[in-house]
VEXPA-494786 format. One record per residue (C-alpha): residue number from 1; residue in one letter; chain; z negated, y negated, x. Coordinates in steps of 0.1 Angstrom, whole numbers, plus 2048, in hexadecimal, padded with zeros to 3 digits. Each point is the difference from the previous one (the first is absolute). Layout:
REM residues N
   vofi   nunu   ketor    pz    py    px
    NUM      A       A     Z     Y     X
...
***
This chain:
REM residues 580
   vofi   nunu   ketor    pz    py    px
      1      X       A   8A3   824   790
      2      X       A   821   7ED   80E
      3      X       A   7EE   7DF   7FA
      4      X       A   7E4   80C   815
      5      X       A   815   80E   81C
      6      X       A   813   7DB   7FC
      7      X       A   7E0   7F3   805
      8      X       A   7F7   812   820
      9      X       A   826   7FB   80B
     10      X       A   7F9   7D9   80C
     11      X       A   7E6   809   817
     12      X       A   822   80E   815
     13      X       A   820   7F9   7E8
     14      X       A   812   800   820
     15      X       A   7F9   823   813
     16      X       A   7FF   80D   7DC
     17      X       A   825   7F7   7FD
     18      X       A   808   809   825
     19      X       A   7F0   823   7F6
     20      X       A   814   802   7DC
     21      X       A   81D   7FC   812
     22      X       A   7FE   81D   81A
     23      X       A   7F0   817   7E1
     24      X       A   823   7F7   7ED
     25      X       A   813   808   81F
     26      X       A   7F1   820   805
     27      X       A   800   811   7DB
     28      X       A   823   7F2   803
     29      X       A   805   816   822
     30      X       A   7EA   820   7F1
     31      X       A   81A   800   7E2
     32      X       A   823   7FA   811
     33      X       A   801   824   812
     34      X       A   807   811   7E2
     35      X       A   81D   7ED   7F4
     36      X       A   810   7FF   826
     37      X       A   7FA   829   7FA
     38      X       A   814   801   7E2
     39      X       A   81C   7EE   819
     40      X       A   801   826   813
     41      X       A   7FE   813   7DF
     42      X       A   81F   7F5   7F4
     43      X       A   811   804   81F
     44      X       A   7F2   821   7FF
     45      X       A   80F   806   7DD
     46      X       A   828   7F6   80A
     47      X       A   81A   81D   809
     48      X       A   7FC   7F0   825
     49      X       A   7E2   7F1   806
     50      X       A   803   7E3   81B
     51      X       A   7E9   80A   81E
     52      X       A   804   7DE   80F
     53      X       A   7F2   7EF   7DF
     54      X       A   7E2   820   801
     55      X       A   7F5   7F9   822
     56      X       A   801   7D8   7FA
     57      X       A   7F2   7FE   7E6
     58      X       A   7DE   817   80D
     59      X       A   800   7E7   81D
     60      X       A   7FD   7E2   7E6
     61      X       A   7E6   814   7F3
     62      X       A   7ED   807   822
     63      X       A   808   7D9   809
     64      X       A   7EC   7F8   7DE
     65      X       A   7E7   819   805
     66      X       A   7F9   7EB   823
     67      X       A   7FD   7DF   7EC
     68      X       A   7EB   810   7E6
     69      X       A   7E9   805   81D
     70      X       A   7FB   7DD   809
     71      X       A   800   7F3   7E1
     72      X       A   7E6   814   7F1
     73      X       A   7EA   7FB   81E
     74      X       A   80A   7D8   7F9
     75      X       A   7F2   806   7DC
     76      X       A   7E1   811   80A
     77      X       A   7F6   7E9   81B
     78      X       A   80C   7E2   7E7
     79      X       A   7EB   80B   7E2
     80      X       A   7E2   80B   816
     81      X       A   7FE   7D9   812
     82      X       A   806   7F3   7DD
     83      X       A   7E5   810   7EE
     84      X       A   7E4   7FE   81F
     85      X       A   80B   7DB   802
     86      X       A   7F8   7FB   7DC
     87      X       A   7E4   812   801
     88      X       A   7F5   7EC   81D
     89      X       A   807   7E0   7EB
     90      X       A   7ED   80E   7DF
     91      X       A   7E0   805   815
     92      X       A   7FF   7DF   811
     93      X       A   807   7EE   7DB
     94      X       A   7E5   816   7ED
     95      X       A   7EB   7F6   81E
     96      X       A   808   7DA   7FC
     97      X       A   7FC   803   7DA
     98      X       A   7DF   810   802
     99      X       A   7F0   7EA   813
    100      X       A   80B   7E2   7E9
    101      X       A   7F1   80F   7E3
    102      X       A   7E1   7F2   7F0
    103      X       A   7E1   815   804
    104      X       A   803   808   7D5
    105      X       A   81F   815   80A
    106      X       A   7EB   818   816
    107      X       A   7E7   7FF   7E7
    108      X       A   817   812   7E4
    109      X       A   80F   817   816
    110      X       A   7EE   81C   812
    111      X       A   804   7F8   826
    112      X       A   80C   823   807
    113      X       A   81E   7FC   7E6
    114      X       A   807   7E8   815
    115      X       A   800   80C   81F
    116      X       A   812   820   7EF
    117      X       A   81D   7E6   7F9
    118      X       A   805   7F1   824
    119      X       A   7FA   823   811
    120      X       A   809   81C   7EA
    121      X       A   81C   7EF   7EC
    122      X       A   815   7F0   816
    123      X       A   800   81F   813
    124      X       A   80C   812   7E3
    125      X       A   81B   7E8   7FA
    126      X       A   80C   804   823
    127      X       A   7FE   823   802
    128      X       A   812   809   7E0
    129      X       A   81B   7E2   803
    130      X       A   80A   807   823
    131      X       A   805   821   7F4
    132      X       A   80A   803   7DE
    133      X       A   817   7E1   801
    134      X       A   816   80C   81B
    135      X       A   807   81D   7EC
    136      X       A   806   7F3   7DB
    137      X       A   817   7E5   813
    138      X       A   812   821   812
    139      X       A   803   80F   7DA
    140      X       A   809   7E5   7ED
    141      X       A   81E   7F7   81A
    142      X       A   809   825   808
    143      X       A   802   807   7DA
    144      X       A   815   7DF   7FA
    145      X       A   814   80F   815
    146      X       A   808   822   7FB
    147      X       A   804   7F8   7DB
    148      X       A   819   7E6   804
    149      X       A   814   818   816
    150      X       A   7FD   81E   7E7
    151      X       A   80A   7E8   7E3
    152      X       A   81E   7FA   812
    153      X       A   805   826   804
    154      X       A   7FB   808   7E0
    155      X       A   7EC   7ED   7E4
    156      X       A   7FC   81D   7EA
    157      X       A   7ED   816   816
    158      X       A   7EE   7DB   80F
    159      X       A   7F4   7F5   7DF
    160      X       A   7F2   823   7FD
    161      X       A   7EA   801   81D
    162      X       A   7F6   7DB   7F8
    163      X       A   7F3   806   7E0
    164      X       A   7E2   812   812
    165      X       A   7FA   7E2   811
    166      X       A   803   7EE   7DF
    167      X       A   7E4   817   7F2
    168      X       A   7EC   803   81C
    169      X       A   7F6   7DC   803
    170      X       A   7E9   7F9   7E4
    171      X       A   7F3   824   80C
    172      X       A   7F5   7EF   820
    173      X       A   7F8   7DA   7F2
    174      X       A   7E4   816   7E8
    175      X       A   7F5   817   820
    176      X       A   800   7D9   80F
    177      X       A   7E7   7F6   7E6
    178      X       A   7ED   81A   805
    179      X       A   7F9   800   823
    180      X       A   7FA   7D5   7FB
    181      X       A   7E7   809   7E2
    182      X       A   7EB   81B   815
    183      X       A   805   7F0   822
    184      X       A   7EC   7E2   7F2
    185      X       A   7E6   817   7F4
    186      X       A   7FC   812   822
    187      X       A   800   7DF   812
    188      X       A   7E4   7F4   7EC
    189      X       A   7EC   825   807
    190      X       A   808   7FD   824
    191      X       A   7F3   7E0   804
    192      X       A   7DD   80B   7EB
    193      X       A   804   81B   819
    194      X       A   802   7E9   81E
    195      X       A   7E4   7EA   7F4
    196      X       A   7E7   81F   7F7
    197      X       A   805   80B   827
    198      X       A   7FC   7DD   80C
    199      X       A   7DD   803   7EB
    200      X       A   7F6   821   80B
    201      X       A   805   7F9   828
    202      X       A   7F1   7D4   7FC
    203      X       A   7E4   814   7EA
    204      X       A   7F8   822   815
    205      X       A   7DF   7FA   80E
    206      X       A   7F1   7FF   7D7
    207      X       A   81A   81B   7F7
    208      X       A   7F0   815   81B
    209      X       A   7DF   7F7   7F9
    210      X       A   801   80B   7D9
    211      X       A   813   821   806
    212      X       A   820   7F1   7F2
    213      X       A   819   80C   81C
    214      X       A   81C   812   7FA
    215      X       A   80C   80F   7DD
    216      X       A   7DB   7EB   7F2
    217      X       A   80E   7E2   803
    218      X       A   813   801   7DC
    219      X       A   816   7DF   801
    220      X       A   80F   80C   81F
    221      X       A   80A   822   7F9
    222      X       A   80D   7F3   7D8
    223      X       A   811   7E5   815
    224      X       A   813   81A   815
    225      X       A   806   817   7E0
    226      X       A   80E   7E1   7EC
    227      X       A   815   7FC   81D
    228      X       A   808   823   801
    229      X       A   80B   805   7DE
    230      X       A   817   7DE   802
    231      X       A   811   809   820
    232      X       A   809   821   7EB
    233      X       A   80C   7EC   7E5
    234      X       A   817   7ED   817
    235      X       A   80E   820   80E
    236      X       A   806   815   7E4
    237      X       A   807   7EF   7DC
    238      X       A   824   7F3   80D
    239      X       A   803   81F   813
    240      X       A   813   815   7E1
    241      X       A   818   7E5   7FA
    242      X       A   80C   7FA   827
    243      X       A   803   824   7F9
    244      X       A   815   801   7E0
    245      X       A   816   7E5   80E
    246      X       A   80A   816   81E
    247      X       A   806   81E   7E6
    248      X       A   819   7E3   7EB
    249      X       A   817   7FE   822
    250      X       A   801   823   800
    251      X       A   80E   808   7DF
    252      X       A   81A   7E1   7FF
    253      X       A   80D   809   820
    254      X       A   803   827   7F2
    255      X       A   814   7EC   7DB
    256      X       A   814   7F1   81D
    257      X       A   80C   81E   816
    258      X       A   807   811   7D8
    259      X       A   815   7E3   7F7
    260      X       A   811   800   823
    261      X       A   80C   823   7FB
    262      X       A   80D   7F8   7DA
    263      X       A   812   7E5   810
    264      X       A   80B   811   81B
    265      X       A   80D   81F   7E4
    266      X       A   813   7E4   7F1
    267      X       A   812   7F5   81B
    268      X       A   7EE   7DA   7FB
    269      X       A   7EC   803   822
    270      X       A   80D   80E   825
    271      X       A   7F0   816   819
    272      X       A   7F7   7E3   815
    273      X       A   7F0   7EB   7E6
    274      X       A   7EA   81E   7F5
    275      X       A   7F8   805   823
    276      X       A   7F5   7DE   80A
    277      X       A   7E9   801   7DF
    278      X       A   7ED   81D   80A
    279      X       A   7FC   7F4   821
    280      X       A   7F8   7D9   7FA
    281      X       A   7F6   805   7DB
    282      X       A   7E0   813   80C
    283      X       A   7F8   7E6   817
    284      X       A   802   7E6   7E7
    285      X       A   7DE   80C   7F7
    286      X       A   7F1   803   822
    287      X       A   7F6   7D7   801
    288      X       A   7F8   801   7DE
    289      X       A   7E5   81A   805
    290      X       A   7EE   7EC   81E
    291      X       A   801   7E3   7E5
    292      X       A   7EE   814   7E7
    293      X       A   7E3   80B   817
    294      X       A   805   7DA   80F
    295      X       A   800   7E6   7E6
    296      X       A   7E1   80D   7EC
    297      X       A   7F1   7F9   823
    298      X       A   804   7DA   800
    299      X       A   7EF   7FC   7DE
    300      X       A   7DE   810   812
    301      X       A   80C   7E6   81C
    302      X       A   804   7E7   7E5
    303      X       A   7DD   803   7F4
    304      X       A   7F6   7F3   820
    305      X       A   81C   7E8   802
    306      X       A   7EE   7F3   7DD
    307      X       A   7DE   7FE   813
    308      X       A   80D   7EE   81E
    309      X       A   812   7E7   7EA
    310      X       A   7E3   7F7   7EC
    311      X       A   7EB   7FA   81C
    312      X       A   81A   7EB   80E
    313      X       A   802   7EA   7E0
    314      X       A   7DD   7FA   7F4
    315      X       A   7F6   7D9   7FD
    316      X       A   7F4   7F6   81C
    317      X       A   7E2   7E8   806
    318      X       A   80D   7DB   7FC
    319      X       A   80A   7F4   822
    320      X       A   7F3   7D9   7FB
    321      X       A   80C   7E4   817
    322      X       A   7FD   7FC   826
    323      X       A   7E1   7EB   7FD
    324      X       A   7E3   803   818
    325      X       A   7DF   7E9   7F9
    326      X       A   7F1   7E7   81B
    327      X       A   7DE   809   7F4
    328      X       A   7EE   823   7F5
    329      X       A   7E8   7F8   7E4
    330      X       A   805   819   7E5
    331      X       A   7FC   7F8   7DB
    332      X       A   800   817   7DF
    333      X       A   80E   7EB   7E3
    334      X       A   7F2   814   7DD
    335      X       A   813   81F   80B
    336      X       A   7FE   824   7ED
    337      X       A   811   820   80D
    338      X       A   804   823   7F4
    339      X       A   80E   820   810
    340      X       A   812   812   7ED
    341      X       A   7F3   7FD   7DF
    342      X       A   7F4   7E3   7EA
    343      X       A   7DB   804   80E
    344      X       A   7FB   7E1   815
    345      X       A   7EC   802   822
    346      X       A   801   7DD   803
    347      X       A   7FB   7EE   7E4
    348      X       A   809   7D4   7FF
    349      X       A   7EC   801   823
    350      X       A   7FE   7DB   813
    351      X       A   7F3   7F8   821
    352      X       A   806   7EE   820
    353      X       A   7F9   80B   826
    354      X       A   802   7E3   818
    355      X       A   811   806   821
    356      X       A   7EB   807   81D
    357      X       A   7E4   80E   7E9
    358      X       A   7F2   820   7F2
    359      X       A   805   80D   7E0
    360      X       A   7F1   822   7F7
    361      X       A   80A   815   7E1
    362      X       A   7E2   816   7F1
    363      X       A   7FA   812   7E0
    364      X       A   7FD   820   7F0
    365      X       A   81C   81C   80A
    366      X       A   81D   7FB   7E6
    367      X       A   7F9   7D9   7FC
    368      X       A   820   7F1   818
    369      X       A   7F8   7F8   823
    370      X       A   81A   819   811
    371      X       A   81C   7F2   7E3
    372      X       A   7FB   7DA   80B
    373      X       A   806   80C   826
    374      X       A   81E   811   7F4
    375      X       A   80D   7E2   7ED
    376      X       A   7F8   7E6   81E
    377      X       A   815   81C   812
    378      X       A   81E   7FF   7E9
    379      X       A   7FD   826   7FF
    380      X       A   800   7FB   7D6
    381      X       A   80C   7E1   7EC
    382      X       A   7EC   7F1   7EC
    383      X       A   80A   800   7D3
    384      X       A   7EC   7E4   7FF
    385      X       A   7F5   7E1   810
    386      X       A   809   7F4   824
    387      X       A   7F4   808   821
    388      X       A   804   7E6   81D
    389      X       A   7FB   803   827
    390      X       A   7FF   7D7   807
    391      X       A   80D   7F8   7E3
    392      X       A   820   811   7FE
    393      X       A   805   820   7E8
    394      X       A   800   826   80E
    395      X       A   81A   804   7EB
    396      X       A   817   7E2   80D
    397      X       A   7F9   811   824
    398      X       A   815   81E   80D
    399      X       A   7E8   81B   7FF
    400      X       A   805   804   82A
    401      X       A   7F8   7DB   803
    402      X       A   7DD   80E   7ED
    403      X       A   7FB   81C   812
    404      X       A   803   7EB   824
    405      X       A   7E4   7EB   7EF
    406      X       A   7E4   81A   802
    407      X       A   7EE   81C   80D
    408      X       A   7EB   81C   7F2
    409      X       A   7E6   812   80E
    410      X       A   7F7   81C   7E6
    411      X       A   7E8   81E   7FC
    412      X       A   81D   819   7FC
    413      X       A   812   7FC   820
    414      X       A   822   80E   805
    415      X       A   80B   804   823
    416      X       A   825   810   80B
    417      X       A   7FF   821   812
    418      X       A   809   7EE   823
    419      X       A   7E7   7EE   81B
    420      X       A   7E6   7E7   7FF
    421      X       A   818   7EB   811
    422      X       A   81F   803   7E9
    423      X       A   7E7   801   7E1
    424      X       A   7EF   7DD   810
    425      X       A   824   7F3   801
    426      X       A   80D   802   7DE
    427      X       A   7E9   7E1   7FD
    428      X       A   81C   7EB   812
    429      X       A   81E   817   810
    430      X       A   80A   7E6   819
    431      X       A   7DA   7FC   80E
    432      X       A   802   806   825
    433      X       A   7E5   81D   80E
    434      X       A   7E7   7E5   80F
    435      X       A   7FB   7F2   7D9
    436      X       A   7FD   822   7F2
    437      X       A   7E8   80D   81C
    438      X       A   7E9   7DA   7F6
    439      X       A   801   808   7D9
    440      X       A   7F5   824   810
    441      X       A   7E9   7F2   811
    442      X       A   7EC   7EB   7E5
    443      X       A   802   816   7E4
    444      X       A   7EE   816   811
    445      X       A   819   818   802
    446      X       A   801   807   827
    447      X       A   7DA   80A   801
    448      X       A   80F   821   7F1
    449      X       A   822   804   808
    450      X       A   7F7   7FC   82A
    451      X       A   7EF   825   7FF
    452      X       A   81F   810   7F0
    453      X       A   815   80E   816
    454      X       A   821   7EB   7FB
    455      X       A   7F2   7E1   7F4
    456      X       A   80C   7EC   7E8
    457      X       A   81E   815   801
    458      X       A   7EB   81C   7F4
    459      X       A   80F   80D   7DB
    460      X       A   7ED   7FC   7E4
    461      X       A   80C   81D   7EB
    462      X       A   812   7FC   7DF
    463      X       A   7EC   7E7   7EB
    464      X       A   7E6   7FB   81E
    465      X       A   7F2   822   7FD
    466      X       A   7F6   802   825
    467      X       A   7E7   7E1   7FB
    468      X       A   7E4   7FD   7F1
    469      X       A   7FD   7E4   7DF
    470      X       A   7EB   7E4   815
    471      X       A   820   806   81D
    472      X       A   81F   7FC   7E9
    473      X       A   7EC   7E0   7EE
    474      X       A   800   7EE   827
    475      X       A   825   80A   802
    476      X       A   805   7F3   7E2
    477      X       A   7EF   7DD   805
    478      X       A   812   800   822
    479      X       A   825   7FE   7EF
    480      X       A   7F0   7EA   7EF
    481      X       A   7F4   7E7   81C
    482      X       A   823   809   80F
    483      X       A   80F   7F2   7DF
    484      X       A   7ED   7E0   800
    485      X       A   80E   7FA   7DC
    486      X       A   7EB   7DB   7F4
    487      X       A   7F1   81A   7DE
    488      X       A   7E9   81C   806
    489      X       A   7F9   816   7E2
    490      X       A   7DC   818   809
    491      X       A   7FA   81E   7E7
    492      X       A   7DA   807   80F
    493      X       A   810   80E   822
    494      X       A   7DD   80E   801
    495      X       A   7F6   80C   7E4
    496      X       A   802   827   810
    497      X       A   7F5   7FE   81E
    498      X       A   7E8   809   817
    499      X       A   7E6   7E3   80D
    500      X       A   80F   807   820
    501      X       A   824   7FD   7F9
    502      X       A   7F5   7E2   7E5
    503      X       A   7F3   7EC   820
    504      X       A   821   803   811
    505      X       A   81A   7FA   7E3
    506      X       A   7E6   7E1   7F6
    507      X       A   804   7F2   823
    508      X       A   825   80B   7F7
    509      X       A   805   7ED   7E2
    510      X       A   7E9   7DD   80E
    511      X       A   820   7FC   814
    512      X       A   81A   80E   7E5
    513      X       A   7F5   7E2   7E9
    514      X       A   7FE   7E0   819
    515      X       A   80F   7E5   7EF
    516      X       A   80B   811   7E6
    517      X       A   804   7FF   7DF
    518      X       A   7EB   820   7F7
    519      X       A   7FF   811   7D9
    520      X       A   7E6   81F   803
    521      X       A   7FB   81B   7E9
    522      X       A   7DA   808   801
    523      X       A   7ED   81E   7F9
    524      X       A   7E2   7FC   817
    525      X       A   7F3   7DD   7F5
    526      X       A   7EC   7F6   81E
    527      X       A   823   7FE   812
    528      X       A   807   7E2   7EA
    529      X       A   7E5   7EB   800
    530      X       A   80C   7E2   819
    531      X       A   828   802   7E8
    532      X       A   806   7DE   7F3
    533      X       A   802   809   7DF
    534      X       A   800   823   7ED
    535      X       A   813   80A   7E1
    536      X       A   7EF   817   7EB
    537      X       A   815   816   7ED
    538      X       A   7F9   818   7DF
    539      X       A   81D   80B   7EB
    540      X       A   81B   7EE   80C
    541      X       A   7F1   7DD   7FA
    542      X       A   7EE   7E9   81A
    543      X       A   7DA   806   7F6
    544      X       A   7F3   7E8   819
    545      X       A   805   7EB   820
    546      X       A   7EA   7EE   81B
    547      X       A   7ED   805   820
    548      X       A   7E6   81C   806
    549      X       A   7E3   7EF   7F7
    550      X       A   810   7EF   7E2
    551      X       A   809   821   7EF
    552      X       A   7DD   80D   809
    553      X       A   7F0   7E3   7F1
    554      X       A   81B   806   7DF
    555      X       A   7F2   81F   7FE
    556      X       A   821   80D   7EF
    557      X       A   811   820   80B
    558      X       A   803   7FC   823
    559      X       A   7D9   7F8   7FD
    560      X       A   7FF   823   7F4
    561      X       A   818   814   81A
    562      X       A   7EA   7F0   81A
    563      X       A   7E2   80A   7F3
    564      X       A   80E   824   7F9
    565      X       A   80B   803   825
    566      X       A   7E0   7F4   80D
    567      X       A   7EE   81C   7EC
    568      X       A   819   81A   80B
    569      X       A   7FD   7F4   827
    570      X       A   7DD   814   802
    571      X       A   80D   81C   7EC
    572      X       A   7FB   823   812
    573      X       A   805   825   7FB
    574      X       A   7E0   814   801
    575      X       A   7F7   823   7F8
    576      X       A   7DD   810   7FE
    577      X       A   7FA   820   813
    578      X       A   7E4   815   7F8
    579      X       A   7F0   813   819
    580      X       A   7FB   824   7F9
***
């Protein structure tokens, strides 16, 4: 747990010091009243007690209950800026780090983990640090403190009290454990519980329409049970020995008023000294009972800590060189690629697609085409074989230097939950308005967005949901056109649409891919007839290659998927009704 804490220290090592310093201050402050008491309880105890020393030393004692007062509002302001400022600084690197990931990283972890880690995690950390810390730093120096001053008093009766502390602690390092072993386990149900909501609300409109709402839909209400059980767990399994340490302080500070009397029948220990024990002894206890309830804290706190810190150092995708290519033509170099296990999806493929041409991707589902768009992306590596954008390596390029290289119009279209315009934009931030309203303009996109009533500064809705599919594709080849990248990657933008909406995102797309260099995945065959070459695809492998009416005339498989398409183009539903 302290290397973890360590870790999270260098996001702010220096307000974590400044904040430190103030918390020492402060315990130091909470303790010193009780000794300056005992200063007035011996005076009290002489033949003639000095009111002069009595009355100074209770102003000393009101002077240091004024400083107290600002430092502990120093502490508290301290450790609140530290721990929001390293929050702060946590967020913005998990951000940065997952966005340097490699597309395999998502792929093995469930994207609402994830989201768990950056949202619910960090705020856990900074909830129970700038809490709990303040007050284990408060105990730990108050308790240095006292027991160096009782020591002094009298070791006998110190070493007494003491030895409960001595017991307590692997007490509260196993009630630690325990909270760390079933903090992990409620983590991991909260987050199934988080991502069978997430389901239940993205997946409503079939819930509703099979009669699975409410207490029918079973993953949901297991998820929340599991969570349920776990958060119970958490709660109550360390609760008896928190408890049983409290009952520890009890009885060694009873062994230490019944040795204080023996003493004191002995003549070995004063009025004064006995005094001061009852009064400070007890207290002695005081910090040590916040740290009890405290400290198993940080290891639930540490569970996330672990999460964060993992995140923070997983491999990241190979960064390359700062290389750019002069020229766009792509080329696949006998290159196989798996997921994430050994079944290849691409299996020792080779091809080449000139710059300035066409080169369309079809084949059964499952044979490849969406992986090779991912690869020319850089959002995988290839294990095998080299891909090249003019005849450098992906992998000697930065992945960003990729990424400016190409744009991608896709049948799943993701848009943010903010306006055409600002959605338009993230195509090139700097554009000015008149070059956003022009890509607007020939994707097709103002034909809609002129009869809404704010525009292009109309909100889409999280996702797009306020659009219909044929809308969010013409947005989406908009940032595209806005982009202007020299690589356009097409995953059959119109594969589920509408004829009406088809005829505008085709217009769309003829200026999209204008001197381009243009890789298409096809699904709809007669979209593909004028490529300059198409790569047929079946298991992972490169079937066959050539123009149209080559492939036809090889009447191969793509002979075949045209033939089945043409058959299933006159296809229609019909149903014979018989007239009573």
């Amino acid at each position: 747990m302290i290397k973890n804490i360590l870790y999270a220290f260098r996001y702010d090592s220096s307000g974590i010091r400044r904040a430190l310093f103030w918390e020492w201050l402060h315990g130091s402050l909470i303790a010193a009243p009780s000794g300056i008491l005992l200063v007035i309880l011996w005076e009290l105890f002489r033949d003639t007690p000095d009111q002069t020393t009595i009355w100074t030393t209770l102003a000393v004692m009101g002077g240091l209950f004024l400083v107290q007062l600002y430092v502990a509002r120093k502490a508290m302001f301290s450790s609140n800026q530290a721990t929001f400022e390293m929050s702060r600084r946590l967020r913005l690197a998990l951000g940065n780090k997952l966005q340097r990931l490699s597309l395999g990283y998502y792929k093995k972890r469930d994207p609402g983990d994830l989201a768990s880690v950056v949202l619910q995690d960090v705020a856990n950390f900074e909830n129970i640090f700038g809490h709990s810390v303040a007050n284990i730093a408060n105990a730990v120096f108050g308790t240095l403190v006292l027991s160096l001053f009782l020591l002094w008093l009298d070791w006998r009766l110190a070493v007494t009290l003491l030895l409960a502390i001595v017991i307590a602690v692997p007490l509260i390092q196993l009630s630690k454990r325990l909270v760390e072993k079933y903090g992990k386990q409620q983590i991991v149900a909260r987050n199934a519980t988080g991502a069978r909501f997430l389901e239940y609300v993205q997946g409503i409109r079939h819930i509703k329409s099979y009669g699975m709402t409410g207490e029918r839909f079973h993953s949901l209400e297991q998820a929340l049970a599991s969570l349920r059980r776990e958060s119970i767990k958490t709660e109550a399994i360390p609760g008896p020995i928190v408890l049983t340490v409290g009952v520890l302080f009890e009885v060694f500070f009873v062994l230490m008023v019944w040795l204080a009397l023996f003493f004191l029948a002995d003549g070995n220990l004063t009025p004064p000294v006995l005094i001061a024990f009852l009064i400070v002894g007890y207290r002695l206890y005081e910090p040590m009972k916040i740290l009890m309830v405290e400290y198993p804290v940080l290891s639930y706190m540490n569970v996330s800590l672990s999460r964060m810190i993992e995140v923070l150092e997983a491999p990241e995708q190979e960064a390359g060189q700062n290389r750019r290519p002069t020229t766009y033509d792509i080329a696949f170099d006998q290159v196989s690629f798996s997921y994430v296990d050994d079944k290849l999806v691409l299996n020792d493929v080779s091809f080449q697609a000139p710059a300035g041409t066409m080169t369309a991707l079809v084949g059964p589902s499952g044979s490849g085409k969406t992986t090779i768009t991912s690869l020319i992306a850089r959002f995988w590596d290839a294990q095998q074989g080299t891909i090249s954008i003019g005849g450098i390596d992906v992998k000697d390029m930065a992945p960003a230097t990729v990424y400016s290289l190409i744009s991608e119009v896709f049948q799943e279209v993701y848009l943010f939950n903010d306006s055409i315009y600002h959605n338009i934009q993230v195509g090139n931030p700097q554009a000015s308005e008149a070059q956003i309203i022009a890509v607007a303009e020939k994707a097709q996109v103002l034909e809609f967005a002129e009869a809404l009533p704010q525009g292009l500064h109309t909100l889409v809705g999280e996702g797009g949901s306020k659009l219909s599919g044929g809308q969010k594709q013409r947005i989406s080849i908009a940032r595209a056109l806005l982009k202007d990248a020299p690589i356009v990657l097409l995953d059959e933008a119109t594969a589920s649409l509408d004829p009406e909406n088809e005829i505008y995102i085709q217009h769309a797309i003829e200026e999209l891919v204008k001197d381009k260099m243009v890789i298409v995945i096809a699904h709809k065959l007669a979209t593909i007839q004028l490529a300059d070459q198409i790569i047929v695809l079946n298991e992972g492998k490169v079937a066959e290659r050539g123009k149209h009416h080559e492939l036809l005339a090889y009447q191969g498989l793509y002979f075949r998927l045209w033939s089945t398409q043409q058959r299933a183009s006159g296809w229609k539903v019909e149903r014979n009704l018989k007239m009573a």
